[in-house]
VEXDREN-2710 file (C-alpha; in Angstrom, 1 decimal):
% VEXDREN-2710
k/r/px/py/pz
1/UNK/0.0/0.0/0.0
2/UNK/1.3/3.6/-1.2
3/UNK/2.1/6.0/1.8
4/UNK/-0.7/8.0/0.8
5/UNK/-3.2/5.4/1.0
6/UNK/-1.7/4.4/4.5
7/UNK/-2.1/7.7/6.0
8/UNK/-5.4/8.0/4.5
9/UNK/-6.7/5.5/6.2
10/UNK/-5.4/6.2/9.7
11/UNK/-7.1/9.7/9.3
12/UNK/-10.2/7.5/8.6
13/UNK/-9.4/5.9/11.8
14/UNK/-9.0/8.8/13.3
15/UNK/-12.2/10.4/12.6
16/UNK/-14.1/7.2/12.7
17/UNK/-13.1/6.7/16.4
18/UNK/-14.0/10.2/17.2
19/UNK/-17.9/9.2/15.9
20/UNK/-17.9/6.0/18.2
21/UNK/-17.1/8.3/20.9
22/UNK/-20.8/10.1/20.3
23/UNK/-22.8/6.8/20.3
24/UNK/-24.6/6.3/22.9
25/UNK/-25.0/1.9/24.0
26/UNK/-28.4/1.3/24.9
27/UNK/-27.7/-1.0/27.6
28/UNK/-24.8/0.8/29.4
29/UNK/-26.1/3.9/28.8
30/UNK/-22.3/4.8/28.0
31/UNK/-20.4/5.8/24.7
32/UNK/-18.6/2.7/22.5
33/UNK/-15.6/4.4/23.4
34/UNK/-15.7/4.6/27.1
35/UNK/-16.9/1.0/26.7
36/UNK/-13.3/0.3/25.3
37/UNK/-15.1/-0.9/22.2
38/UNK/-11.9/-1.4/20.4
39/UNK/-11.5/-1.3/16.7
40/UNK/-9.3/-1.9/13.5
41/UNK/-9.9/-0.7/10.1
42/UNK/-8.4/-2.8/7.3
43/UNK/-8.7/-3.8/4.0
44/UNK/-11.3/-5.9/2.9
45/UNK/-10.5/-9.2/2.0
46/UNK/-13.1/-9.4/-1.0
47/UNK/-13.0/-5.7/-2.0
48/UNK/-9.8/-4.0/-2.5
49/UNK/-12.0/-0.5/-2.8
50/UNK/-13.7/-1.2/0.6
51/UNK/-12.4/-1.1/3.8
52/UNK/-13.8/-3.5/6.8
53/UNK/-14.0/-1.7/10.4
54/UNK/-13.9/-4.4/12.9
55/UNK/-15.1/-3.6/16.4
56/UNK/-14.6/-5.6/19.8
57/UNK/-17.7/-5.6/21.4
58/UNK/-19.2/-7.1/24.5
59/UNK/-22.1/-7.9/22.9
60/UNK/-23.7/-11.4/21.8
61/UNK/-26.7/-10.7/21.2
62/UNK/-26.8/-10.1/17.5
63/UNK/-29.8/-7.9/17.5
64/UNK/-27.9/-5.6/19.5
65/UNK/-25.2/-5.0/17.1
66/UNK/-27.6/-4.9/14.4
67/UNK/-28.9/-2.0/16.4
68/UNK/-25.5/-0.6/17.3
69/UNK/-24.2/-0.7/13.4
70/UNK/-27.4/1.0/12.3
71/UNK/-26.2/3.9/14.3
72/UNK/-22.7/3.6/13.8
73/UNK/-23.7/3.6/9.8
74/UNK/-26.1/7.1/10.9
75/UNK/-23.1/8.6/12.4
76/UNK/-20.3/7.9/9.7
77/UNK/-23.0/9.6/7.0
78/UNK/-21.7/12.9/8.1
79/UNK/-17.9/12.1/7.3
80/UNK/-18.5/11.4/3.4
81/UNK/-15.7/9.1/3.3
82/UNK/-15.2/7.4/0.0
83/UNK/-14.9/4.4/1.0
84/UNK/-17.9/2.1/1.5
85/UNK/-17.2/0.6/5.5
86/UNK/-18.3/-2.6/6.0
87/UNK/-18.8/-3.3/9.7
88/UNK/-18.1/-6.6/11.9
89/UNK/-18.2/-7.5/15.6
90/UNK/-16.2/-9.8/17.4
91/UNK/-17.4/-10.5/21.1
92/UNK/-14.8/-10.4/23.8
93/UNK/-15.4/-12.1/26.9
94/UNK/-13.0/-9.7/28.6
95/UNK/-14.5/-6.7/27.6
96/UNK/-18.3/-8.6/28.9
97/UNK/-16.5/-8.9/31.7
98/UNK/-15.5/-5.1/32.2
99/UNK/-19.2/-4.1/31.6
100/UNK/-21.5/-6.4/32.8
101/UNK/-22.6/-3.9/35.7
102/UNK/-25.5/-2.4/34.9
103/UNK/-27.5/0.5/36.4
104/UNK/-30.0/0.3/39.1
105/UNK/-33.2/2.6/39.3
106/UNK/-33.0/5.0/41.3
107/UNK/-34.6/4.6/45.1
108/UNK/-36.1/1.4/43.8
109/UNK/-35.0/-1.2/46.2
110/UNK/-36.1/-4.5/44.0
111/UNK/-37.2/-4.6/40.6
112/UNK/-39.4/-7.9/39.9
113/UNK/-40.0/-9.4/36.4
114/UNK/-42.9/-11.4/36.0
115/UNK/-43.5/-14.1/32.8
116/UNK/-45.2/-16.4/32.0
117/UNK/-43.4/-17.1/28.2
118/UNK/-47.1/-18.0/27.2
119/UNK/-50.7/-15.6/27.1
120/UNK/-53.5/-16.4/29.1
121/UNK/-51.9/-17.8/32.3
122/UNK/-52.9/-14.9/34.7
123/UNK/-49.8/-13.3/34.7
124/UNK/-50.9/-10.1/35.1
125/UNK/-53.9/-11.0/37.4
126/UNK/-51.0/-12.8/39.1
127/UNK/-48.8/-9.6/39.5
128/UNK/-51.4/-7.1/40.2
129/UNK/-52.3/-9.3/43.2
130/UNK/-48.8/-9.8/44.3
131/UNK/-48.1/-5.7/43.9
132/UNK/-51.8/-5.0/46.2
133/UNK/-50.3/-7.6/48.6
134/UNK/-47.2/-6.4/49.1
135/UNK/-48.7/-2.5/49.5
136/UNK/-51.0/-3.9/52.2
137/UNK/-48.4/-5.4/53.9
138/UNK/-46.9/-1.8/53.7
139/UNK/-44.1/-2.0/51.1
140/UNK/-43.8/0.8/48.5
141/UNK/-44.6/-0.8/45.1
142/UNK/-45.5/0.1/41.9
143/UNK/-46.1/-2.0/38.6
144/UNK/-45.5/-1.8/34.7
145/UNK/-47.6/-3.2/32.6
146/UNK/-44.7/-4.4/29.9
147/UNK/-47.5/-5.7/27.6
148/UNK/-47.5/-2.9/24.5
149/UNK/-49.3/-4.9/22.3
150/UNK/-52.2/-5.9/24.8
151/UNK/-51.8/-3.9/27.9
152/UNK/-54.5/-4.7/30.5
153/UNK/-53.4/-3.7/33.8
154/UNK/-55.3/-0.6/33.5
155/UNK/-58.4/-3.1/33.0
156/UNK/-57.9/-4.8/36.5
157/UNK/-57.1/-1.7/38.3
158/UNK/-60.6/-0.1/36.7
159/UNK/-58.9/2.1/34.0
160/UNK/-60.8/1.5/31.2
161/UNK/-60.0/4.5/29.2
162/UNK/-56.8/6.6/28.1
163/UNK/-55.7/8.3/31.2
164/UNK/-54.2/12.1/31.4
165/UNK/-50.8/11.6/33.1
166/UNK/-48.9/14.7/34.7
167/UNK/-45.5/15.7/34.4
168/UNK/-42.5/17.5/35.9
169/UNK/-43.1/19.8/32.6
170/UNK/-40.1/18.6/31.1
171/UNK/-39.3/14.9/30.0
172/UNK/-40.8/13.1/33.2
173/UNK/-44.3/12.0/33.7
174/UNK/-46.0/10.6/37.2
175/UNK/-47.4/7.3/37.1
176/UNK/-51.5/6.6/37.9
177/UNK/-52.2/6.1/41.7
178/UNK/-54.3/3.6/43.0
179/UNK/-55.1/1.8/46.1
180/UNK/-51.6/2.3/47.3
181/UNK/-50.5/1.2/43.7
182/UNK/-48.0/3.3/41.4
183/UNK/-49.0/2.1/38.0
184/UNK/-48.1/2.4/34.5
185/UNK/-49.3/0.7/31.3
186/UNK/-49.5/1.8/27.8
187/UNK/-53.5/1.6/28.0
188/UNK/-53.1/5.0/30.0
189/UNK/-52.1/6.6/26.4
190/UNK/-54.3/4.5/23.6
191/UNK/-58.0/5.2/23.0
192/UNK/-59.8/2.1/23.9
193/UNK/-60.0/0.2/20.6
194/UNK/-56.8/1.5/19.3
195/UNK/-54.5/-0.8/18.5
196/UNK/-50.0/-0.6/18.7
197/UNK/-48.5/-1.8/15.2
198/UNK/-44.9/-1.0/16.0
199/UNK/-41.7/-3.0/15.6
200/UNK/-38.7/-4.5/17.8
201/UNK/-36.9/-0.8/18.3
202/UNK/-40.0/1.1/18.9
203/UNK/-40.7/-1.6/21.8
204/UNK/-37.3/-1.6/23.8
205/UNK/-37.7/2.1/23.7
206/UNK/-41.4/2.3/25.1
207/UNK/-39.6/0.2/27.8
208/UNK/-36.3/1.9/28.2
209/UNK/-38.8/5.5/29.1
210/UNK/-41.4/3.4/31.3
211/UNK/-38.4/2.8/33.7
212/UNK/-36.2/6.0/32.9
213/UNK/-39.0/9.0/32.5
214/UNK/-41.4/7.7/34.9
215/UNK/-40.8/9.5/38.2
216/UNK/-41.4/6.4/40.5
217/UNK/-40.4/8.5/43.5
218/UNK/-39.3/5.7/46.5
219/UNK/-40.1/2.3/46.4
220/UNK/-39.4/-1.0/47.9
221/UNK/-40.8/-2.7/45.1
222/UNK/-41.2/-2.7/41.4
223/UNK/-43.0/-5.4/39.4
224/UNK/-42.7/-5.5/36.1
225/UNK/-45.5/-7.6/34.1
226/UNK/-43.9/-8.9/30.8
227/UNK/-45.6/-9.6/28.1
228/UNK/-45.7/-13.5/26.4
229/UNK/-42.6/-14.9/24.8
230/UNK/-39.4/-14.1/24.6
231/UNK/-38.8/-11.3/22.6
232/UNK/-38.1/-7.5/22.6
233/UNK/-39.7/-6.3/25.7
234/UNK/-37.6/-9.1/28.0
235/UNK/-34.5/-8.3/26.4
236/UNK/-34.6/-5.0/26.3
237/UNK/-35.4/-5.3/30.1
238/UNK/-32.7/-7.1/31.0
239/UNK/-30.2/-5.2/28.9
240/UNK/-31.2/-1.6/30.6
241/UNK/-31.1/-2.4/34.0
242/UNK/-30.5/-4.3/36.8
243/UNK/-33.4/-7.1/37.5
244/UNK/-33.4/-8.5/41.1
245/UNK/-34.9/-11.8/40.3
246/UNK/-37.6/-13.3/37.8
247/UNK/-40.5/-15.1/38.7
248/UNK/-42.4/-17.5/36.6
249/UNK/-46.1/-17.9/36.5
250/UNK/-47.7/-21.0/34.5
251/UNK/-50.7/-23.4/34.3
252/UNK/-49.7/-27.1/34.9
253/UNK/-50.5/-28.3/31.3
254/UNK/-47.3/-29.6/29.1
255/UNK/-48.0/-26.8/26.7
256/UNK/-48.0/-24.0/29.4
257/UNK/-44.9/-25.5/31.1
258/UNK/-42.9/-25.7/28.0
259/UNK/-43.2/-22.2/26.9
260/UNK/-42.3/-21.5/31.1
261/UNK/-39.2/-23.3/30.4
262/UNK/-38.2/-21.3/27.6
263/UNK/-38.5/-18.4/29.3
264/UNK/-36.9/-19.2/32.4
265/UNK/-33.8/-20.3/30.5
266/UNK/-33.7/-17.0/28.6
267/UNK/-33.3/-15.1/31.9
268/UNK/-30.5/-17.6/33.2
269/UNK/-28.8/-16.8/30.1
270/UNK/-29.3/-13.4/30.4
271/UNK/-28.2/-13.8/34.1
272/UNK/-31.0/-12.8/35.7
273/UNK/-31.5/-14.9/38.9
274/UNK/-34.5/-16.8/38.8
275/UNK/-36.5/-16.4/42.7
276/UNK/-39.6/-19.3/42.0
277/UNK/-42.4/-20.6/40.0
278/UNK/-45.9/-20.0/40.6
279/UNK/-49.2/-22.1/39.8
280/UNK/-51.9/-20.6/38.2
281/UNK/-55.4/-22.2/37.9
282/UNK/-54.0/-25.5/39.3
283/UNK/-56.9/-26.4/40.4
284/UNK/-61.1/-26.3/40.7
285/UNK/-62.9/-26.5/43.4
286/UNK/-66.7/-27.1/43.0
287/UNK/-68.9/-24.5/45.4
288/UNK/-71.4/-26.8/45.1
289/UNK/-70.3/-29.9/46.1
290/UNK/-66.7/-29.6/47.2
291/UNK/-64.7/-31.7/44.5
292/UNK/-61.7/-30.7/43.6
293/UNK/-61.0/-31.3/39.5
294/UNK/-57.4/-30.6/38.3
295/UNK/-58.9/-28.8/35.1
296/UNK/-55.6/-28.2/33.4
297/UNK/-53.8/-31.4/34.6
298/UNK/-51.5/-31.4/37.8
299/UNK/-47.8/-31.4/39.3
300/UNK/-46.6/-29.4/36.4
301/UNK/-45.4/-26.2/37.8
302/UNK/-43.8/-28.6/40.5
303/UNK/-42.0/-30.5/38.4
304/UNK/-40.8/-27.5/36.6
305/UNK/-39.4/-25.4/39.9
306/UNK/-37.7/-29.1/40.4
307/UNK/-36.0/-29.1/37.3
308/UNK/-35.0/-25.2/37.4
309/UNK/-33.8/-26.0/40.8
310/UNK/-36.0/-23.2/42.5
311/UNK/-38.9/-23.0/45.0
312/UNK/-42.4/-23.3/44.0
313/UNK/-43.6/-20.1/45.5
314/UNK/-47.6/-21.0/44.9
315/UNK/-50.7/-23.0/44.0
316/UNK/-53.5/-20.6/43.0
317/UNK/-56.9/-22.3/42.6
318/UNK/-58.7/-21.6/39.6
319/UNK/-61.8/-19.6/41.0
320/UNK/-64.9/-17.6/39.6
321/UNK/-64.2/-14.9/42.1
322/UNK/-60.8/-14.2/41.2
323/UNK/-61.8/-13.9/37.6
324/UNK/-64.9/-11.7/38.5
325/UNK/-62.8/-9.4/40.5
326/UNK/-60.5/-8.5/37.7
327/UNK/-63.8/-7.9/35.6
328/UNK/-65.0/-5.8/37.6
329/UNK/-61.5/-3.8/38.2
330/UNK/-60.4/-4.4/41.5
331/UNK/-58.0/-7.2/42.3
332/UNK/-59.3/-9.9/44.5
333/UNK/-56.5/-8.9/46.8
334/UNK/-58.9/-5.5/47.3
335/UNK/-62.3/-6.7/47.1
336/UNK/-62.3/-9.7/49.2
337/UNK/-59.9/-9.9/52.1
338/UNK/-61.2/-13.0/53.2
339/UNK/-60.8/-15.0/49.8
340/UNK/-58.1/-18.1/50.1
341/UNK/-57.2/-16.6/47.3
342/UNK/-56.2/-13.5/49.2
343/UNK/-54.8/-15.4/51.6
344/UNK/-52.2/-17.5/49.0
345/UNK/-51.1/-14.4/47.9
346/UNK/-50.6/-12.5/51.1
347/UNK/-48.4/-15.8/51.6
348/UNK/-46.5/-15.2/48.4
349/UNK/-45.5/-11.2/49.7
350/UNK/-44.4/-12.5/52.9
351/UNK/-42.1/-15.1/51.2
352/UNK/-40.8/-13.0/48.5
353/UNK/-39.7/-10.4/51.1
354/UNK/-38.0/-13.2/52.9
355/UNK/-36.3/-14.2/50.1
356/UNK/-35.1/-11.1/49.3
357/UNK/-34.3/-9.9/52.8
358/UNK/-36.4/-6.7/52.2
END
């Protein structure tokens, strides 16, 4: 290579590196630069006329650097270089290593995921009960509703309509109040038969501002309520801040458990620690006569916590009060104090705080 060529290049480098420097990770919340994303820029292999930036990253997710290399692609516009850059990543564990602390929310003493990996469960019925039980038992909680696609929070809190939300008059808003409840879902800000068609990106950040630009004030507790699967919402969750523990909630059929599974092996992957299971609907109980019918067959969730190596937290009966309640917008946790139902989950607070040594 001519000297020329040589020295253009390392000016390349040189202004190249100074872009990486202005882009901002999502999940550190830090530039590539102060990350100690490292970088090369040679000649590519296949294309004498292009040249091939490769960056260390800590990254192995690859729709994270998909993400990252559309920006770094937005910021290098502005140089007009004449080269056409392609980009490539190559993960270093030691560089993980270096950044794998990520930020807590402020004054929030435990953040809670809830999934399920599977709709219609009664995860949310699940952790709205959990987040009344652990306010009457006088803990500080509040609760997203992580579902953009089909948010119904609002529904078993009574919010049946888009909600005006105030704000420090700046960036921040305050989340909805209610029976000693700090809540936010994206049914606060739709009409009530309007529907979300966004895609991946649009989704982390929805959930990257519920955490960041709500002012959640103090609280001991912070359940989040994830939508089913796998997919943008749970990784952008995990990516953007610290989670204190996950806990699954499924049916005891084979097809609920298996989705659990996935779910809960995403979050040990992601290294999020995994605090218990819990049983939904595991069984009927007849108010007429007494029997008790395993509707959605039995011993699944136990032999799931077994296998996961974690508790089973609790068995919650499938009951036509606790499904009535939510109808009516007021968690059975609220309306009847008295319920068993009540009862199981006033259990489940006091064990979670236990575990956690809150």
């Amino acid at each position: 290579m001519k000297n020329k060529d040589v020295n253009d290049k390392k000016e390349i480098e040189r202004k190249v590196l100074g872009k990486l420097a202005t882009i901002i990770d999502p999940q550190y919340k830090k530039s590539l630069a102060d990350l100690g994303f490292s970088m090369s820029l040679i000649d590519h292999p296949k294309d004498p006329e292009e040249l091939l930036l490769m960056l260390k990253t800590s990254h192995k997710d690859k729709r994270h650097n998909i993400h990252l290399e559309s920006k770094i692609r937005e910021a290098l516009v502005g140089l007009k270089l004449k080269n056409i850059i392609a980009i490539k990543f190559e993960y270093d564990a030691e560089l993980a290593q270096k950044n794998i602390t990520k930020p807590r929310l402020k004054n929030v003493k435990k953040l809670i995921a809830v999934g399920s990996g599977k709709g219609g469960v009664g995860k949310s019925t699940v952790s709205a009960n959990l987040a009344v039980s652990l306010a009457l038992l006088g803990y500080k909680t509040g609760v997203i509703d992580g579902d953009i696609y089909g948010p119904s929070m609002g529904k078993i809190f009574g919010i049946n309509e888009r909600l005006a939300l105030g704000g420090d008059g700046k960036t921040q808003i305050y989340p909805h109040k209610t029976h000693g409840i700090k809540l936010m879902s994206f049914s606060f800000l739709l009409d009530r038969d309007q529907a979300v068609v966004w895609r991946g990106p649009m989704l982390g950040k929805a959930v990257e501002q519920f955490l960041f630009q709500v002012i959640w004030g103090e609280l001991d507790f912070l359940i989040f309520d994830l939508p089913p699967g796998t997919g943008d919402v749970q990784m952008s969750l995990s990516q953007l801040v610290e989670v204190d523990g996950f806990i699954i909630v499924s049916t005891p059929q084979n097809l609920a458990i298996q989705d659990a599974r996935r779910a809960a092996y995403m979050f040990k992957g992601l290294n999020v620690p995994l605090i218990g299971v819990i049983e939904n609907m595991s069984e009927f109980h007849c108010p007429e006569c007494g029997h008790v019918s395993h509707i959605f067959s039995k011993n699944g969730a136990d032999a799931l916590a077994a296998d996961l190596g974690v508790p089973l937290l609790a068995n919650i009966p499938l009951q036509e009060e606790l499904m009535e309640a939510s109808e009516k917008g007021e968690p059975i946790a609220i309306s009847n104090k008295k319920s068993s139902i009540t009862k199981a989950f006033e259990d489940l607070a006091r064990d979670l705080c236990e575990r956690l040594k809150i």
